[in-house]
C-alpha positions in Angstrom: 53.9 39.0 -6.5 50.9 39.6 -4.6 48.8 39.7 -7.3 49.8 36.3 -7.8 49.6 34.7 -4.2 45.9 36.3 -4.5 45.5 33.9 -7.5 46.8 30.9 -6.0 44.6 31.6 -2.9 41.3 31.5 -5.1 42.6 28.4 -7.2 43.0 26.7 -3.5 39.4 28.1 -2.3 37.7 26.7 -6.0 39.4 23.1 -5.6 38.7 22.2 -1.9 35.0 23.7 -2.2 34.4 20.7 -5.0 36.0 18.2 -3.2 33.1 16.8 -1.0 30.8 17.1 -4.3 30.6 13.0 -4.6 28.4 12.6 -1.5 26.3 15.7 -2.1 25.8 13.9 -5.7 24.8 10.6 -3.0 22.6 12.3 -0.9 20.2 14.0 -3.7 19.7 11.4 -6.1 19.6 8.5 -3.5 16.2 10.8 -1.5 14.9 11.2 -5.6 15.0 8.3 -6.8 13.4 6.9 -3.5 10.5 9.4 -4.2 10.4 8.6 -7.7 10.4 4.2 -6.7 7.2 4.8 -4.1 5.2 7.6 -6.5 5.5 5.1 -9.2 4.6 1.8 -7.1 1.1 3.9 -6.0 0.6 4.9 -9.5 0.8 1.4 -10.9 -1.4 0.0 -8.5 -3.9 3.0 -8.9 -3.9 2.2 -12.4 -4.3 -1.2 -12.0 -7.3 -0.7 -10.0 -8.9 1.8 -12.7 -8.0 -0.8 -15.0 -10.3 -3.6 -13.2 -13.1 -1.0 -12.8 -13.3 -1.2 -17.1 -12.5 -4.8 -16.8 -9.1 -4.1 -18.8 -6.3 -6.7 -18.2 -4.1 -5.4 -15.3 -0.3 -5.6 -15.5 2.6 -5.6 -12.8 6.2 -5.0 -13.4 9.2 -5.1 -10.8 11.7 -2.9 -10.4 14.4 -5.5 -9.5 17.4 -3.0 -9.5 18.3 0.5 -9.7 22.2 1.3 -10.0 23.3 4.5 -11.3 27.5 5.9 -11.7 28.1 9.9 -11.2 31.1 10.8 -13.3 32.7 14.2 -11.8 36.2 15.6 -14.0 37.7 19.0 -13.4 40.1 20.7 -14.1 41.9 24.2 -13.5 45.5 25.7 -13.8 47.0 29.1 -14.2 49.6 30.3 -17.0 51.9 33.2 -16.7 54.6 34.9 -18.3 56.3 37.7 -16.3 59.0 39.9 -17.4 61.5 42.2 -15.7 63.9 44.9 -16.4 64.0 46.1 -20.1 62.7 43.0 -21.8 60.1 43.2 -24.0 56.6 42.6 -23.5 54.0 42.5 -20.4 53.3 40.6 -17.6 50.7 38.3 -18.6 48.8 35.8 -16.1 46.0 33.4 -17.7 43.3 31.3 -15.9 41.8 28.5 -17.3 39.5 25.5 -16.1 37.0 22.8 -17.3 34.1 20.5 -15.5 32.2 17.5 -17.0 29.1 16.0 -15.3 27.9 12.2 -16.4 25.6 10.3 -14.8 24.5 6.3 -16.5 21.5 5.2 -14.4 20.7 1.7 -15.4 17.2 0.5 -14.5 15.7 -3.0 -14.5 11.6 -4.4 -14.6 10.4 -7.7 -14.9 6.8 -8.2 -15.4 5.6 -10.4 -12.7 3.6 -13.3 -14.3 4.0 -17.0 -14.4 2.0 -19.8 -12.2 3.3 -19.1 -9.3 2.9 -15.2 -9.0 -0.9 -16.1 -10.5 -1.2 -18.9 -7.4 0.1 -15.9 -5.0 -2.5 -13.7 -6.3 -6.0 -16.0 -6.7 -4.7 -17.6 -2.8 -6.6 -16.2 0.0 -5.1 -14.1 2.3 -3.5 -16.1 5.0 -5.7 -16.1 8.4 -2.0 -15.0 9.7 -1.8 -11.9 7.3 -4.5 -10.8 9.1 -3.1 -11.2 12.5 0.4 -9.8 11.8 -1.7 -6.9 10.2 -4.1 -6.3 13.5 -0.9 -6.2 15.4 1.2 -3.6 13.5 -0.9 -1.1 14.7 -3.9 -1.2 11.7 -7.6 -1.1 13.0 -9.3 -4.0 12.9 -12.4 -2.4 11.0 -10.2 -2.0 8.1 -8.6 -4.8 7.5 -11.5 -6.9 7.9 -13.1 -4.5 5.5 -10.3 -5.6 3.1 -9.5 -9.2 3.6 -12.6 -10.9 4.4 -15.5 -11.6 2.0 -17.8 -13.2 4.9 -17.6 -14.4 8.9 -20.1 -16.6 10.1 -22.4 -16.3 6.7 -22.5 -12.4 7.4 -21.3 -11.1 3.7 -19.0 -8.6 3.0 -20.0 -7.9 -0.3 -18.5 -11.0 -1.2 -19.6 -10.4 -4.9 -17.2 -7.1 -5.0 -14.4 -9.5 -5.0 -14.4 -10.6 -8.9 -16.1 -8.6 -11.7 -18.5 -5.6 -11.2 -22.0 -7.8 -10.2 -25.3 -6.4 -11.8 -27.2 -6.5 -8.6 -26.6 -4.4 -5.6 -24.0 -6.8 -2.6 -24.9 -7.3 0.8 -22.7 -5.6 3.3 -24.4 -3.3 6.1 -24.6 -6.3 8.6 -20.6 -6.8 8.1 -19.5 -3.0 8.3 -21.5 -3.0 11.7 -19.8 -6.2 12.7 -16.6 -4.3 12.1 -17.5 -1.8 14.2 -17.8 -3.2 17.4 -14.7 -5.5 16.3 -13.1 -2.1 16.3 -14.1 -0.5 19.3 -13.4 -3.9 21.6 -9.9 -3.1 19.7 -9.6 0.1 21.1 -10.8 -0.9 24.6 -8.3 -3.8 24.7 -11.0 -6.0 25.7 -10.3 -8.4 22.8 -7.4 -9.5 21.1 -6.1 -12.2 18.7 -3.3 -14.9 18.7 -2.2 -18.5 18.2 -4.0 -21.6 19.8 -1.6 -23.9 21.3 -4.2 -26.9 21.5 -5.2 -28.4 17.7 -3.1 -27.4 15.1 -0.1 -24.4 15.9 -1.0 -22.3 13.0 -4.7 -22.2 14.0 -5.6 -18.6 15.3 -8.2 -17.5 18.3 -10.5 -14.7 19.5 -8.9 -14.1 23.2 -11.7 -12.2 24.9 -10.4 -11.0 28.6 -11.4 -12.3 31.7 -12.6 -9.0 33.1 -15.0 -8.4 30.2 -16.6 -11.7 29.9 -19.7 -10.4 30.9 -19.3 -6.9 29.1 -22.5 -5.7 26.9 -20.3 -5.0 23.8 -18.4 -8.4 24.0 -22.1 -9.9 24.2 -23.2 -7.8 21.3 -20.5 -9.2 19.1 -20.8 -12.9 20.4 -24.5 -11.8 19.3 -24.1 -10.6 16.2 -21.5 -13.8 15.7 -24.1 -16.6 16.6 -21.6 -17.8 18.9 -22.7 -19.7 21.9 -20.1 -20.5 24.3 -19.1 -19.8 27.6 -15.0 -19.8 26.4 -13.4 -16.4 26.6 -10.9 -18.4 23.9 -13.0 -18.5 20.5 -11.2 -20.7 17.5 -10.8 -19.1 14.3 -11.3 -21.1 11.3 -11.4 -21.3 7.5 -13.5 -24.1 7.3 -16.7 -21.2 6.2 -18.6 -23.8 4.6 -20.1 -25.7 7.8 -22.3 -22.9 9.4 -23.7 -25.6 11.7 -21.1 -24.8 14.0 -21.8 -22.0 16.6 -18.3 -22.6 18.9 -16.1 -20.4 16.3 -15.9 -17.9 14.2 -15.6 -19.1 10.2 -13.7 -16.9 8.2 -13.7 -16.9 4.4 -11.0 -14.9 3.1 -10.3 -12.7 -0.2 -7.6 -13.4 -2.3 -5.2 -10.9 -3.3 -7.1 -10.2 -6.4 -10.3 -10.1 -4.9 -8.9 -6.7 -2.9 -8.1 -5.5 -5.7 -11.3 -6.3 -7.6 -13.3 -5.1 -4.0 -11.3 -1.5 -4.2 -11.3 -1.1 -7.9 -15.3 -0.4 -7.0 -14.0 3.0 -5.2 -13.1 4.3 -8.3 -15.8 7.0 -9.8 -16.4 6.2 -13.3 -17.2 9.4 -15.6 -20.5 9.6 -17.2 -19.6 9.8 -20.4 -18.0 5.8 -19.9 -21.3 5.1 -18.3 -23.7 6.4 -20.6 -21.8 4.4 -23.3 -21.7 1.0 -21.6 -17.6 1.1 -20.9 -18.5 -0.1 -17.5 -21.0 -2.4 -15.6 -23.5 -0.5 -13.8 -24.8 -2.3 -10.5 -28.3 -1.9 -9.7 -30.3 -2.1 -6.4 -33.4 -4.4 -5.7 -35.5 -1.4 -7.3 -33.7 -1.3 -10.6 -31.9 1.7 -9.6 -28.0 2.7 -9.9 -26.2 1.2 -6.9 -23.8 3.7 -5.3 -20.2 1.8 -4.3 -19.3 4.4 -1.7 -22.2 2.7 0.4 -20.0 -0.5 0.4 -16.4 1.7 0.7 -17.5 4.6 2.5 -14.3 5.4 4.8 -12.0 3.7 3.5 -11.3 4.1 -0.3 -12.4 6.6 -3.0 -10.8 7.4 -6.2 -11.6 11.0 -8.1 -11.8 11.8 -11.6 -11.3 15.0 -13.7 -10.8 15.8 -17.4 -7.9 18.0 -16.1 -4.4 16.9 -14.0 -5.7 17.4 -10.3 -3.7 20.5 -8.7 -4.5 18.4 -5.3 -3.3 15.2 -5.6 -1.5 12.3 -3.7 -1.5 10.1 -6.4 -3.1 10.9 -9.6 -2.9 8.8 -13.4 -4.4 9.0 -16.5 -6.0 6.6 -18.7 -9.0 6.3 -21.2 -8.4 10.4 -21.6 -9.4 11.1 -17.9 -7.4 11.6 -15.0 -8.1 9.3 -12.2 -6.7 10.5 -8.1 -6.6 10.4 -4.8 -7.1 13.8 -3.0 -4.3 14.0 -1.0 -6.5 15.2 2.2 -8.1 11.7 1.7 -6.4 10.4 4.9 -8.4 7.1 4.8 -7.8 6.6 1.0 -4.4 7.2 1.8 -3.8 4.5 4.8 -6.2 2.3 2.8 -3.5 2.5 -0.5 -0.5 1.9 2.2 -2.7 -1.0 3.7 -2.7 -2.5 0.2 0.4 -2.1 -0.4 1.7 -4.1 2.4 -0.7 -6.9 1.7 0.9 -7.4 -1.5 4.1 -7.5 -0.2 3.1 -10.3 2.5 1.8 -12.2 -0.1 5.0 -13.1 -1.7 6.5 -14.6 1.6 6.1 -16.7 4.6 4.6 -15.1 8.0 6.1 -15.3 11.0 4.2 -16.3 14.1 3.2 -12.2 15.4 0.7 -13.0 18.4 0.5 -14.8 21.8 -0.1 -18.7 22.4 -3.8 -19.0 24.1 -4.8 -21.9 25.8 -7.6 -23.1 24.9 -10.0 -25.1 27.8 -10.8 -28.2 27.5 -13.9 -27.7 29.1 -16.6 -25.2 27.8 -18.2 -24.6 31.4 
């Protein structure tokens, strides 16, 4: 009898130990399939950019659901036969049991396409984008870097934004623009946000009142061309009248100029330049242009003939493997950075800054 209540005991102990298996089944393949939807969204776009480099046709696909059903049956039960006295035969006790495991994951893409994802893409980047950007916590340096192809007819390597050019961009002007953009950013002496006179949706350059007179405010009013006295500078797209020395004229990228500008961090292998797979940019002395000039900081791409041990993202294509190191902290933010852009594209922004004022006088 003992023998017995022992065997009950264990069958008790072996059903109550699987009955909480449904949300251990939820908690791992909810976190891995979460790693699996973000590795895949940085590989596609990493491909896409590698793709752009060769001036191959980049594609887009959607993961518009993901819905999977865990199917968990067991079983177990005990048979016995016991006999007492003089009857024939032996106590016999059986155990018996069976488990079955399915799992039906249904996934669904769309390939994003048509006229208006094509009008989403070619569009230049909202001036807001770039304000609800600068106040999420991203330097200014970089995003600029990113999103603008020229302010105030100083270039940005505005040819990066389309097809590999043959001759070498301008950009060291800009990158030293963004630098003192970036350290007023850091010192709080600037900031950006919405004009209430003029048009709502129109954005400013707030400078502070305390640091009208600072050297590094005047060095970027400087390097602008702006003369004014305002501490309030308007921000606008109209780029094409450089006459005007009152604001700052901001000429945008489009989404797939980004994309064009970064596909230029990726390192092409010889081999694909030697045999005329890429285009080569050259300098004013007929000499190979080197991109990381133009994206030194922010974005590099690595290639090998092996799979990359070190990688954050790595992909391969055209029988090379293209990565990201995954100490590449810049590359990294710069991918994340991207990412989000994309995402903003598809929507409408939200106001994300403060209403200035902006004087009626200039003295």
């Amino acid at each position: 009898m003992k023998f017995i209540n022992y065997l009950l005991f264990i069958s008790m102990l072996l059903i109550s130990s699987c009955s909480q298996f449904g949300p251990e089944l939820m908690k791992a393949g909810r976190n891995d399939y979460n790693k699996v939807l973000a590795q895949t969204d940085d590989e596609e776009t990493l491909l896409n950019l590698i793709r752009l480099r060769y001036a191959d046709n980049p594609a887009f696909l959607k993961v518009n659901s993901v819905s999977t059903s865990f199917n968990w049956k067991e079983g177990f039960g005990i048979d016995g036969s016991l006999f007492r006295g003089d009857g024939v035969g032996k106590d016999n006790i059986g155990i018996r049991g069976n488990t079955e495991y399915v799992e039906k994951p249904t996934i669904t893409y769309s390939p994003l396409s048509g006229a208006d994802f094509v009008k989403n893409v070619l569009t230049p980047i909202d001036h807001q984008v770039i304000l609800l950007l600068t106040r999420s916590g991203w330097s200014m340096d970089r995003i600029m870097r990113l999103t603008i192809n020229r302010i105030n007819n100083i270039n940005n390597a505005s040819e990066a934004s389309g097809p590999t050019p043959a001759q070498a961009p301008d950009y060291k002007e800009f990158i030293k623009l963004t630098e003192t953009f970036r350290k007023l950013q850091k010192s709080s002496k600037i900031t950006l946000g919405y004009q209430l006179d003029g048009n709502p949706d129109d954005l400013a350059l707030l400078i502070k009142n305390d640091f009208k007179e600072d050297d590094d405010v005047k060095s970027l009013l400087k390097e602008l061309k702006i003369n004014s006295n305002n501490n309030i500078i308007p921000i606008t797209n109209n780029f094409f009248d450089g006459s005007k020395t009152e604001n700052i004229q901001i000429e945008a990228r489009s989404l797939a100029g980004i994309l064009f500008f970064l596909s230029h961090g990726v390192e092409v292998p010889v081999d694909d330049i030697s045999n005329g797979r890429v285009t080569v940019t050259k300098d004013g002395e007929g000499n190979t242009f080197d991109w990381n000039q133009v994206l030194n900081g922010i974005f590099s791409v690595h290639t090998s003939k092996e799979a990359p041990n070190q990688a954050t993202v790595a992909v391969e294509y055209r029988g090379n493997w293209f990565f990201i190191k995954d100490n590449d902290m810049q590359s990294k933010y710069t991918l994340m950075l991207l990412n989000q852009i994309s995402a903003l594209q598809s929507g409408k922004i939200e106001k994300a800054g403060p209403i200035l004022t902006l004087p009626v006088s200039s003295n």
